[in-house]
KETI-278905 format. One line per field, with one value per residue (C-alpha): x, z, y; residue in one letter; residue number from 0; chain. Coordinates in nm, 4 decimals. Example, Ala and Ser with C-alpha at 12.3 -4.5 7.8 and 13.67 -1.06 7.14 Angstrom:
# KETI-278905
u = [1.2300;1.3670]
w = [0.7800;0.7140]
v = [-0.4500;-0.1060]
r = [A;S]
k = [0;1]
c = [A;A]
This chain:
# KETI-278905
u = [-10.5749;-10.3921;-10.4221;-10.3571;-10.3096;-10.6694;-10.7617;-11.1188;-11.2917;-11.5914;-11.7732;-12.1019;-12.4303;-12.3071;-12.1404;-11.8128;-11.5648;-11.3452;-11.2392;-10.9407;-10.8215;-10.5582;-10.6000;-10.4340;-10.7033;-10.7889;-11.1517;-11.2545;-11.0945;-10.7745;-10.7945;-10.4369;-10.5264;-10.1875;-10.3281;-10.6146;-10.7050;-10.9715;-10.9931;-11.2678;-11.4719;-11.4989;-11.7837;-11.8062;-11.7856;-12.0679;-12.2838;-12.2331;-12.2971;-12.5746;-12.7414;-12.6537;-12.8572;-13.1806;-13.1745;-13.1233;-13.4292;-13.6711;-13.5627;-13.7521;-13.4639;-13.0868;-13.0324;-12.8015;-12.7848;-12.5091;-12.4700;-12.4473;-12.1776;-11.9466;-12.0276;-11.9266;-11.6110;-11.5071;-11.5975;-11.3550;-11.0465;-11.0770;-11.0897;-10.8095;-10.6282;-10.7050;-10.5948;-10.2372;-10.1888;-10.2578;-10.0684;-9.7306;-9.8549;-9.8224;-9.4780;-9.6682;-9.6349;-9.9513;-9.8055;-9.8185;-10.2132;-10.4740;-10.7264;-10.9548;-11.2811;-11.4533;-11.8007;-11.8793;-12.1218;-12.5395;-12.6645;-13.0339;-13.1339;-13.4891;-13.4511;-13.8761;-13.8133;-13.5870;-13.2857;-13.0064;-12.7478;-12.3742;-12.1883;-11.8203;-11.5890;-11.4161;-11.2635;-11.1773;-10.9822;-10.8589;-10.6391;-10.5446;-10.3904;-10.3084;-10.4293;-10.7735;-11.0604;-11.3961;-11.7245;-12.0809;-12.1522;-12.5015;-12.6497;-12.6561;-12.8241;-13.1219;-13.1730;-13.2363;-13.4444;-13.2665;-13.2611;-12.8985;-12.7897;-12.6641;-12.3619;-12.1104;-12.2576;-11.9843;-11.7252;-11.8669;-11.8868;-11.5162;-11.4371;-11.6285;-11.5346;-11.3776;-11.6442;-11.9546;-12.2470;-12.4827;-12.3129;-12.4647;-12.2511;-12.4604;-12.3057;-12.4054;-12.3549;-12.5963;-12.8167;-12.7544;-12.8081;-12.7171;-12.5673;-12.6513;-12.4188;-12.5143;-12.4446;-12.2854;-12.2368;-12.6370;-12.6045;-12.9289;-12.9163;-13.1222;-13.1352;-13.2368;-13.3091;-13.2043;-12.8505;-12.6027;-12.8006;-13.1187;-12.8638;-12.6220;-12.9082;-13.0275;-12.6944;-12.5903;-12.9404;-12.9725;-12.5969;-12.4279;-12.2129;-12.1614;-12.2348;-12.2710;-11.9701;-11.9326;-12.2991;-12.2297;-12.5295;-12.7766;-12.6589;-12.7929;-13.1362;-13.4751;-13.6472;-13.9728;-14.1710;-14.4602;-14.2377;-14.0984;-14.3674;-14.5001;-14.1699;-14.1342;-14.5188;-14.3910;-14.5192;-14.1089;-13.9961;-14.2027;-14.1543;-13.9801;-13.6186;-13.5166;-13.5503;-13.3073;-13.3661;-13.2125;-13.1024;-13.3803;-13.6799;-13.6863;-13.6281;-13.6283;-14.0440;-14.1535;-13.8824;-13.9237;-14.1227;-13.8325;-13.5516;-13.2357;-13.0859;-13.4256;-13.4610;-13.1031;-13.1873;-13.5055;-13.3201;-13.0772;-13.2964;-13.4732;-13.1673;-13.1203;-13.4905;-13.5158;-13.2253;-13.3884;-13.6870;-13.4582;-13.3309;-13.6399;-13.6547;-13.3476;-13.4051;-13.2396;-13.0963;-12.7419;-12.4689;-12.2713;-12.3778;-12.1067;-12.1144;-11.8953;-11.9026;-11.9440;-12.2024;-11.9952;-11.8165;-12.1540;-12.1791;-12.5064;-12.6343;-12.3919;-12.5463;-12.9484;-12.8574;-12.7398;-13.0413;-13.3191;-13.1239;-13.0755;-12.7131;-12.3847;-12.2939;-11.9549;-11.7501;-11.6122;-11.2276;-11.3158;-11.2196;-10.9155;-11.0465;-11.0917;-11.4347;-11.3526;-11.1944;-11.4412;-11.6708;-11.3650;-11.1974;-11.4934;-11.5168;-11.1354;-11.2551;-11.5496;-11.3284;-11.1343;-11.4420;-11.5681;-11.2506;-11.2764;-11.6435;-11.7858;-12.1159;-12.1190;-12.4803;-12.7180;-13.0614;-13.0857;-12.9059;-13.0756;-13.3343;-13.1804;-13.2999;-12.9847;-12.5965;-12.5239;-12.1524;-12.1344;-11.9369;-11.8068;-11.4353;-11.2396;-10.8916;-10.6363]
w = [13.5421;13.2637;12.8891;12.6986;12.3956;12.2706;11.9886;11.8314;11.5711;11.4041;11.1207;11.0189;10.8513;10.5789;10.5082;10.3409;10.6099;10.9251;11.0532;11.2849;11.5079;11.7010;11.9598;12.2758;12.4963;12.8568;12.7669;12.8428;12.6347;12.5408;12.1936;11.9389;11.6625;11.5635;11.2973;11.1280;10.8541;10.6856;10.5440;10.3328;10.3579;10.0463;9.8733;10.1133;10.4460;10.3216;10.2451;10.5841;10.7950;10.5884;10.6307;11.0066;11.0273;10.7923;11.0782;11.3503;11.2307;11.2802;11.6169;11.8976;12.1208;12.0181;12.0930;11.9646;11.5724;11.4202;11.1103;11.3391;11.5463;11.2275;11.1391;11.4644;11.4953;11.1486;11.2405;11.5705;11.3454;11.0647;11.3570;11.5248;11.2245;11.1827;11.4923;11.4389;11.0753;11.2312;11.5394;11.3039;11.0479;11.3553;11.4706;11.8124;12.0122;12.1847;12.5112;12.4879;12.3929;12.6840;12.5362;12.2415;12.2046;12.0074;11.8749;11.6825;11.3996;11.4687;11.3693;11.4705;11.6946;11.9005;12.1539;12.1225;12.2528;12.5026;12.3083;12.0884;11.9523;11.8482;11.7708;11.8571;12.0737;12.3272;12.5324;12.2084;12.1233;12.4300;12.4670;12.0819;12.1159;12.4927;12.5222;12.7796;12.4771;12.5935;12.3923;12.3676;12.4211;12.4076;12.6075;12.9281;12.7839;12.6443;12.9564;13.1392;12.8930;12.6593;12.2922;12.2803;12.0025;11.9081;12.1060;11.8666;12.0532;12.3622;12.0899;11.8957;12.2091;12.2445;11.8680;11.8804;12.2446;12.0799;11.7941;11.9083;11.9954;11.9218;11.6676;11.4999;11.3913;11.1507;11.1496;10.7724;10.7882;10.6915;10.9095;10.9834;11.3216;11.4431;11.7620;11.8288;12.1320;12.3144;12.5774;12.9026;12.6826;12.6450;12.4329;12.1945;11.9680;11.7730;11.4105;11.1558;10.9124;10.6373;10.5088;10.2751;10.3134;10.1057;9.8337;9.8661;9.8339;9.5151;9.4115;9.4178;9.2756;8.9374;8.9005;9.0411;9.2321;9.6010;9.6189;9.4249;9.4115;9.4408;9.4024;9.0264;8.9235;9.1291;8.9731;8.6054;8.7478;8.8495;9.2052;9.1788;9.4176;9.4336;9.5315;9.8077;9.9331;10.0608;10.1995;10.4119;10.5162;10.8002;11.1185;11.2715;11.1361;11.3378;11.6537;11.9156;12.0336;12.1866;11.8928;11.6575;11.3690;11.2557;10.9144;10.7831;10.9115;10.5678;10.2268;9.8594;9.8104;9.7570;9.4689;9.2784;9.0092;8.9319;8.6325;8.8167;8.8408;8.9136;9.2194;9.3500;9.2916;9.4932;9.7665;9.8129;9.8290;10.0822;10.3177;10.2720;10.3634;10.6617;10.7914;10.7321;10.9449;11.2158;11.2476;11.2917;11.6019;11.7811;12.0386;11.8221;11.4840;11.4763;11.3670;11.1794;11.0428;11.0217;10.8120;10.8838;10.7856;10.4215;10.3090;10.3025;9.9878;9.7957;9.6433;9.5400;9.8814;10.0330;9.8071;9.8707;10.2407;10.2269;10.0078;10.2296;10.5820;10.4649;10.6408;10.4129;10.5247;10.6034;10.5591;10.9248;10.7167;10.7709;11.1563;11.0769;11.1457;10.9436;10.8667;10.7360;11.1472;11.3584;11.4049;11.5026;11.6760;11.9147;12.0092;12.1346;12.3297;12.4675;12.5742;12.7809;12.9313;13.0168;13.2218;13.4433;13.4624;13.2855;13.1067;12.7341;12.7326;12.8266;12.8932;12.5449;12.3473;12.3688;12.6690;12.9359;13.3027;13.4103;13.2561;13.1704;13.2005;12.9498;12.8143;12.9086;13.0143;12.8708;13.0669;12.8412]
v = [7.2097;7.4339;7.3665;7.0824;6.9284;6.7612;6.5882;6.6092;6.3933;6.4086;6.2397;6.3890;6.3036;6.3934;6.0589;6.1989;6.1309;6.1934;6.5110;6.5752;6.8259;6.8892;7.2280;7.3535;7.4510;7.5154;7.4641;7.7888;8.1492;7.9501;7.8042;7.7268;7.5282;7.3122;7.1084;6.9383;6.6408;6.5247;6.1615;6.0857;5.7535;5.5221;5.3883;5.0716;5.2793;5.4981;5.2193;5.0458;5.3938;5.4737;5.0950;5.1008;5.4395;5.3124;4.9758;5.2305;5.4675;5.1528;5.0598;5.1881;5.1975;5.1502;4.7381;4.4567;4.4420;4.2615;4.5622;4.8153;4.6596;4.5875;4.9608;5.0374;4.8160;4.9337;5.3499;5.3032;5.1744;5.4348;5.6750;5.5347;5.5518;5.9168;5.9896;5.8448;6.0110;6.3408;6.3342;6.2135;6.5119;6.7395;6.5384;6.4778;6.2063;6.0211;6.0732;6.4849;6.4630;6.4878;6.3839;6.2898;6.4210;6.0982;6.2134;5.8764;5.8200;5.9706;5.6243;5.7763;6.0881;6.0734;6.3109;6.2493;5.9137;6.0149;5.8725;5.9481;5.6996;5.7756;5.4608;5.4419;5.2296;5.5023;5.2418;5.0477;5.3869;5.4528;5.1278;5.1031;5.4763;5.4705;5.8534;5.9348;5.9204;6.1335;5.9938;6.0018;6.3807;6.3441;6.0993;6.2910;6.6331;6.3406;6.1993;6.5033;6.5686;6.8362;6.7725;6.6026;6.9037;7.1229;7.1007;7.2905;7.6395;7.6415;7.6721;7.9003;8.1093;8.0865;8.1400;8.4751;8.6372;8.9737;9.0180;9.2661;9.0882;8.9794;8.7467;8.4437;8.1251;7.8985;7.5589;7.3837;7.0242;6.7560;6.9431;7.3209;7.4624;7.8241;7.9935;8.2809;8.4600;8.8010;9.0088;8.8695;8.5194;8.4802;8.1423;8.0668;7.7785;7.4849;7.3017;7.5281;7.2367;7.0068;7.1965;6.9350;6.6797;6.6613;6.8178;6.5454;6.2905;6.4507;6.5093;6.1164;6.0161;6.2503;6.2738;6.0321;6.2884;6.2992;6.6975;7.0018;7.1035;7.5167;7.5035;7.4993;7.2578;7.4191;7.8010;7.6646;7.5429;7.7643;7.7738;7.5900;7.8589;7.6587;7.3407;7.5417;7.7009;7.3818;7.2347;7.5280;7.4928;7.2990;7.3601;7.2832;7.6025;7.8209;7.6216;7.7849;7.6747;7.4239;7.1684;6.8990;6.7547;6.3764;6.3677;6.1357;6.4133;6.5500;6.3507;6.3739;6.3404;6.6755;6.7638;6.4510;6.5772;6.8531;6.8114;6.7686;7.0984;7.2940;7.0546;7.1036;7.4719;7.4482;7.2408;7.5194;7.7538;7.5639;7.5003;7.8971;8.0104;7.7570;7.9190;8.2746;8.1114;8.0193;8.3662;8.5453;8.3375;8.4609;8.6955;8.9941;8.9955;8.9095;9.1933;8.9045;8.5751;8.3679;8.0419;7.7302;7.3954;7.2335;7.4517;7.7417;7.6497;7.6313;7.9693;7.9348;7.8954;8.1499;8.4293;8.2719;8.3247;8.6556;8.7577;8.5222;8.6164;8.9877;9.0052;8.8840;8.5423;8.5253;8.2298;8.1788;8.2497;8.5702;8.5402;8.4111;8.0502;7.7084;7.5981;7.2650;7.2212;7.3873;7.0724;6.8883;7.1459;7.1675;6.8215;6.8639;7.1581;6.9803;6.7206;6.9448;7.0964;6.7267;6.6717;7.0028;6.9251;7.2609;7.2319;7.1542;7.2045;7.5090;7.5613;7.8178;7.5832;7.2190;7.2969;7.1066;7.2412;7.3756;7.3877;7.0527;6.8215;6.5478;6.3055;5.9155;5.8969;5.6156;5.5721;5.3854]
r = [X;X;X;X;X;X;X;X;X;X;X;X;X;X;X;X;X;X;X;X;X;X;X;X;X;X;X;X;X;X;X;X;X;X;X;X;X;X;X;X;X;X;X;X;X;X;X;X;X;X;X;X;X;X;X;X;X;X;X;X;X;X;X;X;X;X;X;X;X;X;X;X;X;X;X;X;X;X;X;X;X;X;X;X;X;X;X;X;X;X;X;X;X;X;X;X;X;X;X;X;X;X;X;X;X;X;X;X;X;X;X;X;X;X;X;X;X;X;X;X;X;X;X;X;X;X;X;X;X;X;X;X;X;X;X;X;X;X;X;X;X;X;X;X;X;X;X;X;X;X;X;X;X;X;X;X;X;X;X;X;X;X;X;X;X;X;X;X;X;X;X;X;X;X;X;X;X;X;X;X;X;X;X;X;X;X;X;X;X;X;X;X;X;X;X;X;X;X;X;X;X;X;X;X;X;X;X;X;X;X;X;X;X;X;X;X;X;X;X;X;X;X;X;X;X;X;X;X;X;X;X;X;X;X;X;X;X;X;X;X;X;X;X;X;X;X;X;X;X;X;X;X;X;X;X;X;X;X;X;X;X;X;X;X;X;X;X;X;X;X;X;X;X;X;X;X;X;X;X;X;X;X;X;X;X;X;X;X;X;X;X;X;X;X;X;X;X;X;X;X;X;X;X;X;X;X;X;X;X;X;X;X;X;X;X;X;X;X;X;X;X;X;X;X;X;X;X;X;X;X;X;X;X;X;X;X;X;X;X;X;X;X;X;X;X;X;X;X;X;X;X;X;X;X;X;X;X;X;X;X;X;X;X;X]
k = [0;1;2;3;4;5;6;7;8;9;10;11;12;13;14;15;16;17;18;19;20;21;22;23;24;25;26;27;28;29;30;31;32;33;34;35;36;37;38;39;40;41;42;43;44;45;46;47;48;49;50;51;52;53;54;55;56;57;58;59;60;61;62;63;64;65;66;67;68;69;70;71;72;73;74;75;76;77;78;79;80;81;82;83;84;85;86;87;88;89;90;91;92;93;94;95;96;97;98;99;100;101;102;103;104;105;106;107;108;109;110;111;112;113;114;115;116;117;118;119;120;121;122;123;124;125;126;127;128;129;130;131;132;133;134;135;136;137;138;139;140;141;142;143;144;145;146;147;148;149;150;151;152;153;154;155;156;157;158;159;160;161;162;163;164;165;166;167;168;169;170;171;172;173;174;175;176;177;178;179;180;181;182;183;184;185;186;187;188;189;190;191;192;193;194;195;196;197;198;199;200;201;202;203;204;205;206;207;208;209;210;211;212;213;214;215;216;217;218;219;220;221;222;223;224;225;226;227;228;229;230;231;232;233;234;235;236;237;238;239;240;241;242;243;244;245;246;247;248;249;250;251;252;253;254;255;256;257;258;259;260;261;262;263;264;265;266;267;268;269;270;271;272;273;274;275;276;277;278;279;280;281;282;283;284;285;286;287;288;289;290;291;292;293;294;295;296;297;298;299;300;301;302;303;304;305;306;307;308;309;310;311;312;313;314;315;316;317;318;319;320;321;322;323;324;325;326;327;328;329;330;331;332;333;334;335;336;337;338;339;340;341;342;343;344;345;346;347;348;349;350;351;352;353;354;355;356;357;358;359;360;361;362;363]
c = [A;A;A;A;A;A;A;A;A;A;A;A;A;A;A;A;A;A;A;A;A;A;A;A;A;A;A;A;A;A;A;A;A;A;A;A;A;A;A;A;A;A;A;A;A;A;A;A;A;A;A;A;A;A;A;A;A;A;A;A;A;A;A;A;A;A;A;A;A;A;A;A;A;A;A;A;A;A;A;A;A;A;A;A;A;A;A;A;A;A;A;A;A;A;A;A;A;A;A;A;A;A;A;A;A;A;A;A;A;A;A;A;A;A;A;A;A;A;A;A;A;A;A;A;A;A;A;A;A;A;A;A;A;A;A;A;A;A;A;A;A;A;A;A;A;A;A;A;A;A;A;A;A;A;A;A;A;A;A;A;A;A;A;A;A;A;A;A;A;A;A;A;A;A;A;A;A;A;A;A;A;A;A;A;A;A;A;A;A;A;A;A;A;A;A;A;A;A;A;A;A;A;A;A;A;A;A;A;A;A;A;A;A;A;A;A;A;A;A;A;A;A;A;A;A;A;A;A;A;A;A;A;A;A;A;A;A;A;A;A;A;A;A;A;A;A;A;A;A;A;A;A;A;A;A;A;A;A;A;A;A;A;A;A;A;A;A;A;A;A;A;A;A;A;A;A;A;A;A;A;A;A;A;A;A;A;A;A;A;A;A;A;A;A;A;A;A;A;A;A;A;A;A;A;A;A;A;A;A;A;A;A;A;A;A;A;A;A;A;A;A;A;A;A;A;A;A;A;A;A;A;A;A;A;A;A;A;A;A;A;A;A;A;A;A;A;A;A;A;A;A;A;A;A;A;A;A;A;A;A;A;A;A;A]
């Protein structure tokens, strides 16, 4: 099979909405990004995700629940919906796409219990579009006992084939993870920690804002050392890769004491000195570090990683790409790979045994 034309959606812990992607790719060296969206949820969306997830996180194993499967109903058609505004932004018809790469919503992720749980309707999607959907990424790389995540590392691979190795791509979403790529296409990757997301939460409880935007609020606070010292005294940090975090691993209690901009200033710096952990576990330091996701338009943490990492983090622009699309972008890709049967998971990048195929394929 050549390229194709693949779709690739994703909607983070983060909360703030869907990303979409539209890519020409083989699945292998070939990548053309055409387009890309990003539609952000309301208030009302938000609150249903985020109560599906806090039902989710006291479940032993994912079962019936009558919140998650309106969240879950409601998260297909939003998606579905996405799907259709960007393919008539792109003026491309359903019938020239391949595929769509459907990552769903992380309603709770316990690789510890041997499950993960991304909610999502592929075969829902499938039929409403009439275009081959590709979900649940994870649930394979779990059950043979891998850590489910991260999975963005096969992309990053691609994205960086010409730059020298070895290179390291640090992915800040709700949580931040990091691939690092060397020689002969050595792949190394894990969660480095909490990245938007304890921010956000502070953020929307002091402020009432949904992020810091620019990293503006945090900039006219202090670092609480003292406060941060014992966040990062964490035994997680210092354990070896493979490893994943879910979103709800680390919360608010340790920075409650703090004025609101001296504890969005200590949660940056704690997203930015995790990270600097993380690295000193990577089999050699990295001749680039480059950032994608939402965190890279925090300047605040941009320059605290630079200083903490001691290498300039470089907004993933700087290849020539978009950071906002990447996420997306490599669900499309790992779409692709699903249908020629390549491995979207590696034993250096969430532990599995042996290169690991994933993915559920939804015929329309």
């Amino acid at each position: 099979m050549g390229s194709m034309l693949a779709v690739g959606l994703m909607s983070g812990t983060s909360l703030d909405g869907i990303d979409a992607a539209l890519i020409e790719t083989d699945g292998q060296a070939l990548v053309r990004p055409i387009a890309f969206r990003s539609d952000a949820y309301d208030d009302a969306t938000r609150a249903l995700l985020a109560q599906a997830a806090r039902i989710a996180l006291g479940m032993e194993r994912p079962g019936a629940d009558a919140t998650i499967r309106a969240a879950e109903a409601m998260l297909t058609h939003l998606h579905v919906a996405a799907v259709e505004r960007l393919l008539a932004q792109a003026g491309v018809a359903a019938a020239d796409i391949g595929v769509v790469g459907f990552h769903g919503q992380t309603i709770a992720h316990r690789p510890d219990r041997g499950w993960t749980w991304q909610i999502g309707d592929g075969a829902g999607m499938a039929t409403a579009l009439g275009i081959m959907v590709v979900d649940q990424f994870r649930i394979a790389d779990v059950a043979a006992g891998g850590q489910g995540a991260p999975l963005i590392p096969v992309y990053h691979r691609a994205l960086t084939e010409r730059l020298p190795r070895p290179v390291a791509v640090l992915n800040l979403g709700g949580v931040g993870n990091v691939s690092w790529i060397g020689e002969g296409d050595a792949i190394v990757a894990f969660d480095t920690g909490p990245a938007n997301a304890l921010i956000d939460d502070w953020m929307a409880e002091r402020t009432g804002a949904r992020f810091d935007a620019g990293g503006a609020f945090a900039a006219t606070g202090t670092v609480d050392r003292t406060v941060l010292a014992r966040m990062l005294d964490n035994s997680w940090f210092d354990a070896p890769p493979p490893k994943s975090l879910d979103r709800a691993d680390f919360g608010l209690e340790p920075v409650r004491g703090l004025a609101p901009a001296d504890g969005a200033a200590t949660l940056t710096a704690f997203t930015a000195e995790s990270v600097a952990r993380g690295l000193k576990l990577l089999p050699e330091p990295a001749k680039r570090l480059i950032v994608a996701g939402g965190g890279r338009h925090n300047a605040t943490l941009m320059a605290m990683l630079s200083r903490a990492c001691g290498v300039e983090a470089e907004p993933i622009e700087a290849l020539g790409w978009d950071g906002d699309a990447t996420e997306a972008q490599g669900f499309a890709y790992m779409a692709v790979r699903t249908l020629e049967g390549l491995p979207i998971s590696f034993p250096g990048t969430t532990g599995v045994a042996t290169p690991l195929a994933g993915g559920n394929i939804h015929r329309p």
